[in-house]
C-alpha positions in Angstrom: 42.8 43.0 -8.0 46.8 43.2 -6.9 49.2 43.7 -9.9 52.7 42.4 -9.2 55.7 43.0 -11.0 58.4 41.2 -10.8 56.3 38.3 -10.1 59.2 35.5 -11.3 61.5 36.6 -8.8 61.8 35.5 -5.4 60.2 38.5 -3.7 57.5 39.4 -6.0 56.8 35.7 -6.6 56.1 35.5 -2.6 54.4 38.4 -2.4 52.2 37.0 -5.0 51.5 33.7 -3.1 50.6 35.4 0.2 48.2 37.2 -1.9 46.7 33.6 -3.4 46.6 32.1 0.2 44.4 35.0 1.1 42.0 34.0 -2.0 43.2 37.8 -3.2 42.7 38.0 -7.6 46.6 38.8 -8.2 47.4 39.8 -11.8 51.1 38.7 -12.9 52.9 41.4 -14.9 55.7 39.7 -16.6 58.4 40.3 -19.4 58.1 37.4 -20.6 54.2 34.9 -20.7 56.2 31.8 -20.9 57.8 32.5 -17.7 54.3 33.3 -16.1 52.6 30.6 -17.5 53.0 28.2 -14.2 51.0 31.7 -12.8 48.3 31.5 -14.9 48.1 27.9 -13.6 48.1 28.9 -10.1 45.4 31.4 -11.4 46.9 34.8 -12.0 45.5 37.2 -14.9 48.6 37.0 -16.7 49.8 40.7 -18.4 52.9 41.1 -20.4 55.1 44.5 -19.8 58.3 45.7 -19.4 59.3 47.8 -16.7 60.8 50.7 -19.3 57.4 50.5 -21.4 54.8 53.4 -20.3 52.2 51.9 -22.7 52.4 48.4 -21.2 52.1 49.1 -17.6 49.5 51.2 -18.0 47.4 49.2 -19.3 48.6 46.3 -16.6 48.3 48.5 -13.9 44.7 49.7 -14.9 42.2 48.4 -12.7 44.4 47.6 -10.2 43.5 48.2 -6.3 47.0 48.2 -5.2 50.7 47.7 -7.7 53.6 46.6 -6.3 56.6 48.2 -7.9 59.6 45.8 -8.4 62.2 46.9 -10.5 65.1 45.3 -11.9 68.2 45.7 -9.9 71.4 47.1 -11.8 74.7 46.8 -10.0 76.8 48.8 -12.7 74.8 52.0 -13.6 76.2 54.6 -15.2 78.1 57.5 -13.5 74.9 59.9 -13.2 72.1 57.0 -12.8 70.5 57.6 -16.5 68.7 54.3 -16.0 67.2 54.8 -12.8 65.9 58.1 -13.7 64.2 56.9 -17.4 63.3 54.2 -15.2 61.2 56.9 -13.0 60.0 58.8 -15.4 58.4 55.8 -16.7 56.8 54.4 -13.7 55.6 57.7 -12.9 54.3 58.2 -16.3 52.2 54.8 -16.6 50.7 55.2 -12.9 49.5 58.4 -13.5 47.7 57.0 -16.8 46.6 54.1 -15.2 45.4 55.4 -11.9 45.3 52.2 -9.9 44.0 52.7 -5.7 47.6 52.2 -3.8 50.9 52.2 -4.8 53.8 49.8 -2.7 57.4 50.5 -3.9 60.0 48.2 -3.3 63.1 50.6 -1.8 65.9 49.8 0.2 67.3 51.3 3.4 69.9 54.0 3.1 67.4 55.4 0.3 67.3 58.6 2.6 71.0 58.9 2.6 72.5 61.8 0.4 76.2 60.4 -0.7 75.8 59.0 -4.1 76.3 55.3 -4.2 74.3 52.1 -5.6 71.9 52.0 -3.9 71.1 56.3 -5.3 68.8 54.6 -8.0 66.2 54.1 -5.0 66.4 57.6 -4.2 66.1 58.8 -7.5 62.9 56.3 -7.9 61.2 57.5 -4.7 61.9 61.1 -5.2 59.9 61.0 -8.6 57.2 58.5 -8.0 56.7 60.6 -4.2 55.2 63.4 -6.9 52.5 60.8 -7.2 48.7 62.3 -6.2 47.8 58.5 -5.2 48.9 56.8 -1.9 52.4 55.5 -1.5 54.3 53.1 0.2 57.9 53.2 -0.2 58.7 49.3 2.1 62.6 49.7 3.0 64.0 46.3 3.6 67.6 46.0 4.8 70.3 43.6 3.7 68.8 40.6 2.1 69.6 37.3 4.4 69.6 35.4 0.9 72.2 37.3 -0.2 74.6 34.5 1.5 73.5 32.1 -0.6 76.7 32.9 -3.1 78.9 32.1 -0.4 77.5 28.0 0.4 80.0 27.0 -1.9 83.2 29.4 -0.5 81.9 28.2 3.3 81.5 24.2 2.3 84.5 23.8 0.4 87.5 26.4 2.3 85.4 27.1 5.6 86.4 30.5 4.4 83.8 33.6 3.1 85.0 36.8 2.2 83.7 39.5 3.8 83.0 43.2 2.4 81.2 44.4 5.1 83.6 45.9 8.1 84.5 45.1 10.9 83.5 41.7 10.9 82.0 42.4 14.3 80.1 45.0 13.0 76.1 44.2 13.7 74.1 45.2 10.3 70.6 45.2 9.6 69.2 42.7 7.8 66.3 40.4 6.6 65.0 37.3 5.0 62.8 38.2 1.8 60.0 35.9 3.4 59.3 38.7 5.7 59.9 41.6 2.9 56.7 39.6 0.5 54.5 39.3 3.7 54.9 42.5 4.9 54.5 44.0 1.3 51.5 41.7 0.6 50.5 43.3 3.7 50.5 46.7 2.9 48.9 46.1 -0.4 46.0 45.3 1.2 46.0 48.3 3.7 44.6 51.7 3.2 46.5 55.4 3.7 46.5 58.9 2.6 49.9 60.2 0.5 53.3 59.2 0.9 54.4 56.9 3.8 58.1 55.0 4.8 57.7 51.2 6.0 61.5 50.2 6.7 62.0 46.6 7.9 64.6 44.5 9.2 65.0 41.0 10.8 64.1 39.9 14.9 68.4 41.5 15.4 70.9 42.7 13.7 73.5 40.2 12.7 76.8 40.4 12.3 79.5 39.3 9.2 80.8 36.8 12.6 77.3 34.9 13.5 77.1 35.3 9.3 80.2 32.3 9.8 79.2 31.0 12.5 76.2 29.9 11.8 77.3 28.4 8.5 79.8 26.3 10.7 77.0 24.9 13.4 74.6 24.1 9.8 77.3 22.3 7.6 79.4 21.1 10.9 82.4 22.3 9.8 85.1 25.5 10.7 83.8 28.6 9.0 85.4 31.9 9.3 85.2 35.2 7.7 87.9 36.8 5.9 87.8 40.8 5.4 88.8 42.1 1.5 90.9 44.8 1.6 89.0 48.0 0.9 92.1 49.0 -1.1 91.7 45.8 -3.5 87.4 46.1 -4.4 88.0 48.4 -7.3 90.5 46.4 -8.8 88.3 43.0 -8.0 85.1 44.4 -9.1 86.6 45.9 -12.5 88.3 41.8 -13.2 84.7 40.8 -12.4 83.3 43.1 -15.0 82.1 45.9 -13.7 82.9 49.0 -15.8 82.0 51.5 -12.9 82.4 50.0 -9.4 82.2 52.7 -7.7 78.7 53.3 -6.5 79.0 49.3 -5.0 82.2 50.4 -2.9 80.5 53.5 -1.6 77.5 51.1 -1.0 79.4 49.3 1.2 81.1 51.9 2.7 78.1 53.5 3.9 76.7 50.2 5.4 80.5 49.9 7.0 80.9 53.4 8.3 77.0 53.8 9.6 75.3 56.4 7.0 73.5 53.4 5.3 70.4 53.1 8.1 66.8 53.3 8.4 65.4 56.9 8.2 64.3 56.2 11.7 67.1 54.3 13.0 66.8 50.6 14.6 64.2 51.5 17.4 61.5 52.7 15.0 62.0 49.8 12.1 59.1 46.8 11.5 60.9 43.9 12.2 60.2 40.7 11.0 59.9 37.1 12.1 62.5 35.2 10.2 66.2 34.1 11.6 69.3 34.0 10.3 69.6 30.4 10.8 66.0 29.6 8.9 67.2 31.4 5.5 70.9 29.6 5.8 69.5 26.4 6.5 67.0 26.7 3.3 69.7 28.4 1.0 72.1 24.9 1.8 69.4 22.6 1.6 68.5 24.1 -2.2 72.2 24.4 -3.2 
């Protein structure tokens, strides 16, 4: 049996239906059973638990062959990371109780890097849960594809998206979360000794340019994008709401200046099968 957390999202929900299509027993962990209910229906052993409680997930990660670890993203933590590192200590705390065969943790690249910035909280995660006696797979995805999808409505209405990461010509890496839930459905299923890195990004790098581009040949139209002034974010982000923007500028800075990258650079990442074009095309088509 395969617990999955974050099972109502897009990722973990995937990863739960590759599961299913391989007649694999998947057990839902959810925050909320009404949510899950249309998993039970698809036959899921539905468990309710909250990422922060030890108790719960240990008892829905008992059994378990292999757990994928999804947690919450936060894109205003605290100065020192407080949450992420509760957040550890927790997950760490209910694994070791539970005991389940595998472990699969969903990171992010750059999780290697050591200047603090957003994307830190993974670091502080792996670090702990790498104390861990049972195997672990920390999967590494780059840039999510999908993340586009807030900009349909910049790119259909202006032909205008505004760009944070620099220079626009600037190829990063990135993927389509189809290919993040296969491969991690994938590596549920596999077996390995201790602590191992899987990082994975698309079939090429793509640029914030093709990004436009591409929007332009899908909704026939004159897209371009349009750099924010890196002297401007902290301002923007703070009118957004943010009450420390900080780590999300040094985010992008490190994808913009290069020290945001796979561990093992470009030639040694997994790379997946979905394009650029594919995930635009579905993300205007469900707008």
């Amino acid at each position: 049996m395969f617990a999955i957390t974050g099972i109502t999202g897009k990722v973990g929900g995937e990863v739960a239906r590759n599961l299913l299509a391989g007649n694999q027993p998947v057990r839902a962990v959810v925050r909320d059973l009404r949510k899950g209910e249309p998993w039970a229906q698809l036959g899921c052993n539905l468990v309710r638990a909250d990422i922060n409680d030890a108790g719960a997930l240990t008892s829905a990660f008992k059994g378990a062959e292999s757990v994928f670890v999804l947690v919450p993203p936060n894109f205003d933590p605290s100065p020192d990371f407080h949450e992420a590192r509760e957040t550890a200590a927790t997950l760490k705390s209910a694994i070791e109780a539970a005991r389940p065969g595998r472990v699969v943790y969903l990171s992010t690249i750059g999780a290697q890097a050591t200047q603090s910035n957003l994307l830190t909280q993974h670091t502080i995660i792996e670090q702990v849960l790498g104390e861990l006696s049972m195997p672990i797979t920390f999967l590494r995805p780059g840039w999510f594809m999908e993340n586009f999808g807030w900009d349909i409505a910049s790119a259909t209405n202006d032909g205008v998206i505004s760009s944070f990461l620099q220079p626009i010509d600037k190829p990063v890496p990135m993927v389509a979360t189809a290919d993040v839930a296969r491969v991690a459905a994938e590596l549920l299923q596999e077996t390995w000794n201790g602590r191992r890195v899987v990082e994975l990004e698309g079939l090429h790098r793509v640029t914030p340019h093709e990004i436009a581009t591409t929007f332009a040949d899908l909704l026939g139209r004159p897209v371009r994008m349009e750099p924010v002034p890196r002297e401007t974010w902290e301002s923007l982000f703070k009118s957004q709401g943010m009450k420390n923007p900080i780590p999300r500028i040094k985010m992008l800075d490190g994808f913009n200046e290069g020290w945001i990258e796979f561990e093992g650079a470009e030639a040694d990442s997994r790379k997946g099968k979905v394009g650029l074009r594919a995930v635009l095309q579905t993300l205007i088509e469900l707008r």
